[in-house]
C-alpha positions in Angstrom: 42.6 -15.0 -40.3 43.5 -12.2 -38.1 40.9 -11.1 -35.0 40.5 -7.8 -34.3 39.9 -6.5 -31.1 38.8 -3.4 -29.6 40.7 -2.8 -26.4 39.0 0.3 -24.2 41.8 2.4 -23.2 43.0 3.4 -19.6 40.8 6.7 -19.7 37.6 5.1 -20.9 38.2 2.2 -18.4 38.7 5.2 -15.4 36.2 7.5 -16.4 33.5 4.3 -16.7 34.1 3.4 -13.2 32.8 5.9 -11.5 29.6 5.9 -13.5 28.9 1.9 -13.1 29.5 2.7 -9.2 27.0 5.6 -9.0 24.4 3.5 -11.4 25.1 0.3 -9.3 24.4 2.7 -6.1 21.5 3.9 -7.3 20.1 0.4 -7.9 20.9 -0.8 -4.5 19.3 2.6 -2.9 15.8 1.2 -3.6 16.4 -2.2 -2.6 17.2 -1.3 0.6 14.6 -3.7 3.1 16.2 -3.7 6.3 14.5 -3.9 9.1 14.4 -2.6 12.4 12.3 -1.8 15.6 8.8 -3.0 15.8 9.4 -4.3 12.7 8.3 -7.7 11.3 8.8 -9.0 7.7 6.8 -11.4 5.8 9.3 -14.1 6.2 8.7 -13.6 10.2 4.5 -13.1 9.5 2.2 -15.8 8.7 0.5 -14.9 6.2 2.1 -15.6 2.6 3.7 -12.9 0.3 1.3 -13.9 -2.1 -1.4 -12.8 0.3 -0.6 -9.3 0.0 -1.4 -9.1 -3.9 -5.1 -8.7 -4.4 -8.5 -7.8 -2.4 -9.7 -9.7 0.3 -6.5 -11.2 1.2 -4.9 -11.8 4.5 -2.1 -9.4 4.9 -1.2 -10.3 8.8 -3.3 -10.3 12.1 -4.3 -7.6 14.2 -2.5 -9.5 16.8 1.1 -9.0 14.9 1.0 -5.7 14.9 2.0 -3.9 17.8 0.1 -0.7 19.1 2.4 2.3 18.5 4.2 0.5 15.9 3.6 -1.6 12.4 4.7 -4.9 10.6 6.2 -5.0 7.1 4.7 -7.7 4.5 5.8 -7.5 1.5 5.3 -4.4 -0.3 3.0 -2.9 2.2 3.4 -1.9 6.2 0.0 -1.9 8.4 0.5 -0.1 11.3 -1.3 0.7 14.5 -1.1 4.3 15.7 -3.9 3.8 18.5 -5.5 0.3 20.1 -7.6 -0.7 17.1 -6.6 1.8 14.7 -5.2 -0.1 11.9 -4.5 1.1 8.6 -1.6 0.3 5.6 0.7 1.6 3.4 3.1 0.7 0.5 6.9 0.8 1.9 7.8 2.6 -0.8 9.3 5.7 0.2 8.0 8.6 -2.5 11.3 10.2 -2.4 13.6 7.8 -4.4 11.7 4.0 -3.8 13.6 2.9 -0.8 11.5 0.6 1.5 10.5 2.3 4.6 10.1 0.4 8.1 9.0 0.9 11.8 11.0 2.5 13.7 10.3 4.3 17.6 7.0 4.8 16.6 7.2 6.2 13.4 7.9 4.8 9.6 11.6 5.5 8.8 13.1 5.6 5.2 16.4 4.1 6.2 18.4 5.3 2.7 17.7 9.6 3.0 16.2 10.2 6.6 12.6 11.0 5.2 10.3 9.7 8.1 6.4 9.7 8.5 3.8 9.3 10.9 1.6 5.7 11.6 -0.8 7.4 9.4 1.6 7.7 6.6 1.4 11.5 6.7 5.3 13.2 5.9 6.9 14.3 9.1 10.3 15.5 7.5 11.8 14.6 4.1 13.5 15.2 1.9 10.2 13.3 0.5 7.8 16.0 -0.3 4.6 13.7 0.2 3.2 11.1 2.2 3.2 7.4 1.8 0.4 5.8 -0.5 -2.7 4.5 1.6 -3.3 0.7 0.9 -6.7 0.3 1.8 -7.5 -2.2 4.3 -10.2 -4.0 6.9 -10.3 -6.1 10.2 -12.1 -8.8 9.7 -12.3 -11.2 13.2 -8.3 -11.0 13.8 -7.3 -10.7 10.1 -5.7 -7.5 8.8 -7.2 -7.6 4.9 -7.0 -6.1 1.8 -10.3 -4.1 1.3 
């Protein structure tokens, strides 16, 4: 019994490439978590990633988050603009879905330069809009889902 095999030729193979790379790119682009000043992950928080998934759960305390600055956990970053002032936002950046972080006092989408303000307003894009408000309480010293 003779196999038959289809063997992609040379052009196919170099004309594939560059589309895999741009694809596999793309998929790294909005997977993109690093962190950087005031910043503070969940791995570093106390509270669980689990916490962050549904009302009334812990996200961090008011105590982790620095005034002037914010902490990442999980999909959402609470920051804190002002002394008391706390409020939250999801990471993802509504340009292309890279995760934004805290850095020198403003929210910084480390894959296309958009940035924003602690109170998730736009400051410069290429983002057109703001970041989605999480809404959120103090309760004692726990930052919660509201």
């Amino acid at each position: 019994m003779t196999e038959n095999r289809i063997t992609p030729s040379r052009r196919t193979v170099l004309t594939a490439a560059p589309l895999a790379a741009v694809v596999l790119g793309a998929a790294a682009c909005g997977d993109d978590s690093s962190g950087s000043d005031n910043t503070s992950t969940a791995a570093n928080s106390s509270p669980s990633d689990s916490a962050a998934n549904s009302s009334g759960d812990v996200l961090t305390t008011t105590s982790e988050v620095p005034v002037g600055g914010g902490v990442v956990v999980g999909d959402v970053v609470v920051t804190q603009a002002s002394a008391g002032d706390f409020a939250a936002f999801s990471t993802k950046c509504p340009h292309q879905g890279c995760a934004v972080a805290p850095k020198d006092g403003k929210l910084d989408c480390p894959c296309h330069g958009s940035e924003f303000d602690l109170d998730g307003s736009l400051v410069h894009g290429p983002a057109t809009t703001g970041l989605t408000p999480v809404d959120v309480q103090v309760r004692g010293t726990d930052v919660v889902r509201a």
